[in-house]
C-alpha positions as a Markdown table, in Angstrom:
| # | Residue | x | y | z |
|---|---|---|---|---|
| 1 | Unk | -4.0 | 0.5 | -12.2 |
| 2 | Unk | -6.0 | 0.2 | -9.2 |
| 3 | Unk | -7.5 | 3.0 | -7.2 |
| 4 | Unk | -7.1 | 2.5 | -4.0 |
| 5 | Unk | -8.8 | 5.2 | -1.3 |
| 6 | Unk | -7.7 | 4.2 | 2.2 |
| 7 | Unk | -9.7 | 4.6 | 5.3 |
| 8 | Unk | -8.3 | 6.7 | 8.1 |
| 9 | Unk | -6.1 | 4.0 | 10.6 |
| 10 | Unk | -4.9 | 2.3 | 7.4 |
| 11 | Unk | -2.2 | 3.0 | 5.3 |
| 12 | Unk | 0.3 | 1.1 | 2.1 |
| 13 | Unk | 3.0 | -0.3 | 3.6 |
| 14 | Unk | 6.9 | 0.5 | 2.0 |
| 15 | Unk | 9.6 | -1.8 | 1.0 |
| 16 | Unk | 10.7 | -0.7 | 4.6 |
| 17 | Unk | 8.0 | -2.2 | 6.3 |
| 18 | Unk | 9.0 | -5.8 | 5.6 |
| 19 | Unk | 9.7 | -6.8 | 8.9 |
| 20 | Unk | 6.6 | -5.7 | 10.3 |
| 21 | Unk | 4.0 | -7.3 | 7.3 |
| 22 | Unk | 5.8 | -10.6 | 8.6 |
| 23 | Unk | 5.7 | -10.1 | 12.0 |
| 24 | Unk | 1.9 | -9.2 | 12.2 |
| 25 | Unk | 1.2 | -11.6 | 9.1 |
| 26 | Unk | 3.5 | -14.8 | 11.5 |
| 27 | Unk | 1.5 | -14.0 | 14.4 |
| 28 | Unk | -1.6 | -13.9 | 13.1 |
| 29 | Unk | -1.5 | -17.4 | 11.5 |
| 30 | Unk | 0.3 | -19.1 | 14.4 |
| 31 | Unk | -2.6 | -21.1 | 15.1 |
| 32 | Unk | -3.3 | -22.1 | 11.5 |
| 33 | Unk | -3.8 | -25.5 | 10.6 |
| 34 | Unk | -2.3 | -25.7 | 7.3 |
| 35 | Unk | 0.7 | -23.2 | 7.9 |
| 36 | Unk | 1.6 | -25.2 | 11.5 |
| 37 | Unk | 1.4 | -28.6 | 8.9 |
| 38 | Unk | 3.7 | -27.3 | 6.7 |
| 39 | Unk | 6.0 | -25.8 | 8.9 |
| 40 | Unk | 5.5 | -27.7 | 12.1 |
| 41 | Unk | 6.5 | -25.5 | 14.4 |
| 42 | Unk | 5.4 | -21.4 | 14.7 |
| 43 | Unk | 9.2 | -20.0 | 14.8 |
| 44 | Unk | 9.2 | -20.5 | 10.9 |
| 45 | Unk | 6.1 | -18.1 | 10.5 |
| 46 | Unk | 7.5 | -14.7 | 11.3 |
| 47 | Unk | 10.3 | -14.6 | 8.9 |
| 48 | Unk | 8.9 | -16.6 | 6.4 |
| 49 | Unk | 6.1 | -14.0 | 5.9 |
| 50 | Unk | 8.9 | -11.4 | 5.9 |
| 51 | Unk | 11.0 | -12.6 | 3.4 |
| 52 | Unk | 8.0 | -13.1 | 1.1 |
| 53 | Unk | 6.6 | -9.6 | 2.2 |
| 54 | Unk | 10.1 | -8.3 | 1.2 |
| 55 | Unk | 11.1 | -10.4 | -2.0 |
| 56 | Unk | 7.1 | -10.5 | -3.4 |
| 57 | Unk | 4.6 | -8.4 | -2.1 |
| 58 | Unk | 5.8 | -4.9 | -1.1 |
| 59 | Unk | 7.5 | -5.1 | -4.8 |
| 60 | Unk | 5.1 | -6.0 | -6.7 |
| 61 | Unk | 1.6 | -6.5 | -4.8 |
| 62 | Unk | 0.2 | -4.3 | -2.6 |
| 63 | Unk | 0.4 | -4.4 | 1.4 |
| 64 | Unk | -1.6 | -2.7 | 4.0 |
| 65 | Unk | -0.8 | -1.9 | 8.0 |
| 66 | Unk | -3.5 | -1.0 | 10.0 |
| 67 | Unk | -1.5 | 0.2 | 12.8 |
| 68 | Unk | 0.7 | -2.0 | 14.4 |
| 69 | Unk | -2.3 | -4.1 | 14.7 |
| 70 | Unk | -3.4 | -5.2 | 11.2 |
| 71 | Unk | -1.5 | -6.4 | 7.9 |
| 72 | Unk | -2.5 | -7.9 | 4.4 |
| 73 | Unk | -0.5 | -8.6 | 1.6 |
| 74 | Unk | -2.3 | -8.7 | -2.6 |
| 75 | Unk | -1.3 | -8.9 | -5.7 |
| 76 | Unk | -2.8 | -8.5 | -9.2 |
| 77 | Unk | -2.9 | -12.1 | -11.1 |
| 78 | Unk | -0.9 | -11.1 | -13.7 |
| 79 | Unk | 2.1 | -9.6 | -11.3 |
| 80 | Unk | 2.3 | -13.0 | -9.3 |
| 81 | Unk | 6.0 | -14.3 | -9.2 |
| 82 | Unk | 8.0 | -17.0 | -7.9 |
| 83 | Unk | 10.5 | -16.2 | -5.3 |
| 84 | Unk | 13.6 | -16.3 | -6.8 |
| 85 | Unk | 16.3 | -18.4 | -6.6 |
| 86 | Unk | 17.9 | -16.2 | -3.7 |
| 87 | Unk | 15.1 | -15.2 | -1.9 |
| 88 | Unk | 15.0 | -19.5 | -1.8 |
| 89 | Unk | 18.1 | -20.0 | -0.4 |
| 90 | Unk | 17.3 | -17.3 | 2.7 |
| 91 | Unk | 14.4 | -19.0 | 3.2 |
| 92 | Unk | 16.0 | -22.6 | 3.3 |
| 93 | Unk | 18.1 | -21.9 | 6.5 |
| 94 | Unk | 15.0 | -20.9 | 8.2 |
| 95 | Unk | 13.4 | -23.8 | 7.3 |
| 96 | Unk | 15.8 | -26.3 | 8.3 |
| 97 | Unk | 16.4 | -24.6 | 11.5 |
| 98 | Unk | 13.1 | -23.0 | 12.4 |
| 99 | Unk | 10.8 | -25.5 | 11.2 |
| 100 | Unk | 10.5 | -28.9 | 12.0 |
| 101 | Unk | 11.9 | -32.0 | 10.2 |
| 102 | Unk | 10.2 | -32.4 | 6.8 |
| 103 | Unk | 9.5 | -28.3 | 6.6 |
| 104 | Unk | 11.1 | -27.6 | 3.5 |
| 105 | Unk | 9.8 | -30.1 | 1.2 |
| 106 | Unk | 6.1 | -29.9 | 2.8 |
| 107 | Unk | 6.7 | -26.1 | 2.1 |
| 108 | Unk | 7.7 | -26.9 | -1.8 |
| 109 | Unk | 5.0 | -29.1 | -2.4 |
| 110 | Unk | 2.4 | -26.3 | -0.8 |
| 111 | Unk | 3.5 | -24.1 | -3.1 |
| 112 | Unk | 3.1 | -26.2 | -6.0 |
| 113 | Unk | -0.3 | -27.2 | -5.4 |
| 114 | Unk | -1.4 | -23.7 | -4.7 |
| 115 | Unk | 0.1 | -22.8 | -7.9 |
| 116 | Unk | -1.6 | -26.0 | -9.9 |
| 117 | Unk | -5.0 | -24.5 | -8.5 |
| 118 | Unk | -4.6 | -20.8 | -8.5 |
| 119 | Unk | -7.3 | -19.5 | -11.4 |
| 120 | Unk | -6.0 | -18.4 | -14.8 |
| 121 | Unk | -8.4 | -15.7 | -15.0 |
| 122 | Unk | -7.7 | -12.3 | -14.3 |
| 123 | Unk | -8.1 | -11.5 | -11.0 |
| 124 | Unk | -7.1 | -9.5 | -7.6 |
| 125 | Unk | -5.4 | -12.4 | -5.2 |
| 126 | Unk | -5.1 | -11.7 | -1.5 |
| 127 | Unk | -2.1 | -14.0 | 0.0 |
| 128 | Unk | -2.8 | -12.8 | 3.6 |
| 129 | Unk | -4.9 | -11.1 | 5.8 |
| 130 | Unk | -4.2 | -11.3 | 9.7 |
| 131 | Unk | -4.2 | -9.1 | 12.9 |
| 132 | Unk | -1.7 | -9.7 | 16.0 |
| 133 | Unk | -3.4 | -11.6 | 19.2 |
| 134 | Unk | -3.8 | -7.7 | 21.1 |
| 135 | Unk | -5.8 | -6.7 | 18.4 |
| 136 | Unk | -8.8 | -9.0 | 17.2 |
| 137 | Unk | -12.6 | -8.4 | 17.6 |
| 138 | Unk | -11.8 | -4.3 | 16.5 |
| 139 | Unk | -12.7 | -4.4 | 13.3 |
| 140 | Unk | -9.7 | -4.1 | 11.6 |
| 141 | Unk | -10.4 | -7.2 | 9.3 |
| 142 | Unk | -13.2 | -5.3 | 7.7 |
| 143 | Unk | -11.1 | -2.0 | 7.7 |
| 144 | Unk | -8.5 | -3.7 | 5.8 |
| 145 | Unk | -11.0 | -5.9 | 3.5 |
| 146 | Unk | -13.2 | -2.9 | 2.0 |
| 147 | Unk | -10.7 | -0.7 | 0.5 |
| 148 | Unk | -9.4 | -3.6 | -1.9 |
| 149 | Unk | -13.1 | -4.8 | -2.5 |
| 150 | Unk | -14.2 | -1.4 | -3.5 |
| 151 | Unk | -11.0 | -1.2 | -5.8 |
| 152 | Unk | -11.4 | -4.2 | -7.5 |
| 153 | Unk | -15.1 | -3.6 | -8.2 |
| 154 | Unk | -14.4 | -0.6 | -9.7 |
| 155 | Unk | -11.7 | -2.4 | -12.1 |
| 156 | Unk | -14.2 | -5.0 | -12.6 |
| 157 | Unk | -11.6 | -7.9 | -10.7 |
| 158 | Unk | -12.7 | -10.7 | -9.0 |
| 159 | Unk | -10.8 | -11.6 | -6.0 |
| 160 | Unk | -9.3 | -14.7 | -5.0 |
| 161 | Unk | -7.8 | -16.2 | -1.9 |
| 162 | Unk | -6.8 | -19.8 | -0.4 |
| 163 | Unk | -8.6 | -19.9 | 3.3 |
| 164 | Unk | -6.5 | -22.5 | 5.7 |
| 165 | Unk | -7.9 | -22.0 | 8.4 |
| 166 | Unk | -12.2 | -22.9 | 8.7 |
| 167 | Unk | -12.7 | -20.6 | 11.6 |
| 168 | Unk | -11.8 | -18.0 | 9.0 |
| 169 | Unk | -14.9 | -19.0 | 6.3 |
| 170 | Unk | -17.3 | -16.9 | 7.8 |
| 171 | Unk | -15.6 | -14.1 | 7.6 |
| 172 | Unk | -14.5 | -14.5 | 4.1 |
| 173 | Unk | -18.4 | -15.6 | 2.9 |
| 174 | Unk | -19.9 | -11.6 | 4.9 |
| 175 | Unk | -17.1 | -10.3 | 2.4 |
| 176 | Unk | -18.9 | -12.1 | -0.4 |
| 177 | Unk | -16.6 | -15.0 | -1.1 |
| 178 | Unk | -17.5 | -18.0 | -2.2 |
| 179 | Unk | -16.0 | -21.5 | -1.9 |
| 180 | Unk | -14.7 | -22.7 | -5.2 |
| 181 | Unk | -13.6 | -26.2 | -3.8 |
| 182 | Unk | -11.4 | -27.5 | -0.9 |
| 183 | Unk | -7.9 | -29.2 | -1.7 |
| 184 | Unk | -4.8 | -30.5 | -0.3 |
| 185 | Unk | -1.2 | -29.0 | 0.2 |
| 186 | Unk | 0.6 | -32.6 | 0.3 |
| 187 | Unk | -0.4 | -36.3 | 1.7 |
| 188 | Unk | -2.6 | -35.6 | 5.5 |
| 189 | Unk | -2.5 | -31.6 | 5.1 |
| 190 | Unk | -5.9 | -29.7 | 6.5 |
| 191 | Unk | -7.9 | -28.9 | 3.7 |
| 192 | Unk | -7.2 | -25.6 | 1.9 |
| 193 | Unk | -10.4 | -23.6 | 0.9 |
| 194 | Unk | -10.0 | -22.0 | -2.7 |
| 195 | Unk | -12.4 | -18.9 | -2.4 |
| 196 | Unk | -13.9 | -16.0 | -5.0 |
| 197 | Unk | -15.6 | -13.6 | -5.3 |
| 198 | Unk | -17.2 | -11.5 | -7.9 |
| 199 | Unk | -17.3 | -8.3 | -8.7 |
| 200 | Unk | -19.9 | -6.7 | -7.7 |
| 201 | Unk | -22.1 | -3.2 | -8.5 |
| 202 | Unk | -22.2 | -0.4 | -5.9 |
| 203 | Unk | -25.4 | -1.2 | -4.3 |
| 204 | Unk | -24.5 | -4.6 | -3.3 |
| 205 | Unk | -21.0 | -5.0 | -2.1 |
């Protein structure tokens, strides 16, 4: 079990908070390169994110609000799960209907790929970390980052992520991440950035 101590201005989201992870989490990667390839257009993003907030994350993982401002979704490696076959078939409708033509296979096949490189080591994955347009350049990135670094340090985890967007790398490499190695989602995606990071003593996180 991970112990978590939370900084004032951020708190563990509930199983109610599902549509708010999304809506935060769909905002804040509206300008993504790899989420607007798979999806193709940004409508898909909000309740995508909340459907996997609600069938994945806030059940099993752990999820974080800073606010209304702030939201990141983790998960320990060995509680990772597959959607589920009805979770699925929400998400399909929103696919076909939000997304453009194409959306739902390019969305299969990203998931697939991320799975076929995800590390088999034990480990501390974060999904997603994002903050609404209002409220970037506060902070609130590193307020949501150190808690689950200082956890996972203490339990000894690495921590894992898949960066798709490059303006994001140097912000992931002052939290001590390190590029692994860069792969595709499907034929012509943006490159997806598999990064890690080691635990590390008290003195130098």
């Amino acid at each position: 079990m991970l112990e978590i101590e939370l900084p004032e201005g951020l708190r563990q989201a509930s199983g109610a908070d599902w549509r708010q992870v999304g809506d935060i989490t769909g905002e804040a990667f509206e300008t993504d390169p790899v989420n607007l390839w798979i999806f193709g257009r940004t409508h898909a993003l909000r309740p995508t994110f909340s459907l996997l907030a609600q069938s994945i994350y806030l059940k099993h993982g752990i999820c974080h609000l800073a606010g209304d401002g702030g939201a990141t979704m983790w998960i320990e490696s060995q509680n990772r799960k597959e959607l589920g076959l009805i979770p699925t078939l929400r998400l399909l409708p929103t696919l076909l209907f939000r997304g453009s033509q194409g959306s739902i296979f390019r969305a299969l096949k990203a998931g697939k790929v991320m799975d076929e490189h995800h590390p088999k080591d034990p480990h501390l994955y974060l999904f997603t970390i994002g903050t609404r347009k209002t409220a970037r350049g506060k902070g609130l990135g590193k307020l949501m980052m150190a808690p689950m670094k200082a956890a996972a340090d203490k339990a000894r985890l690495p921590l894992y992520l898949e960066n798709s967007n490059p303006m994001n790398t140097g912000f992931y490499q002052s939290h001590g991440f390190e590029r692994m190695k860069l792969f595709e989602v499907g034929p012509g995606a943006p490159p997806m950035e598999a990064m890690w990071r080691e635990p590390r003593d008290a003195q130098y996180v």
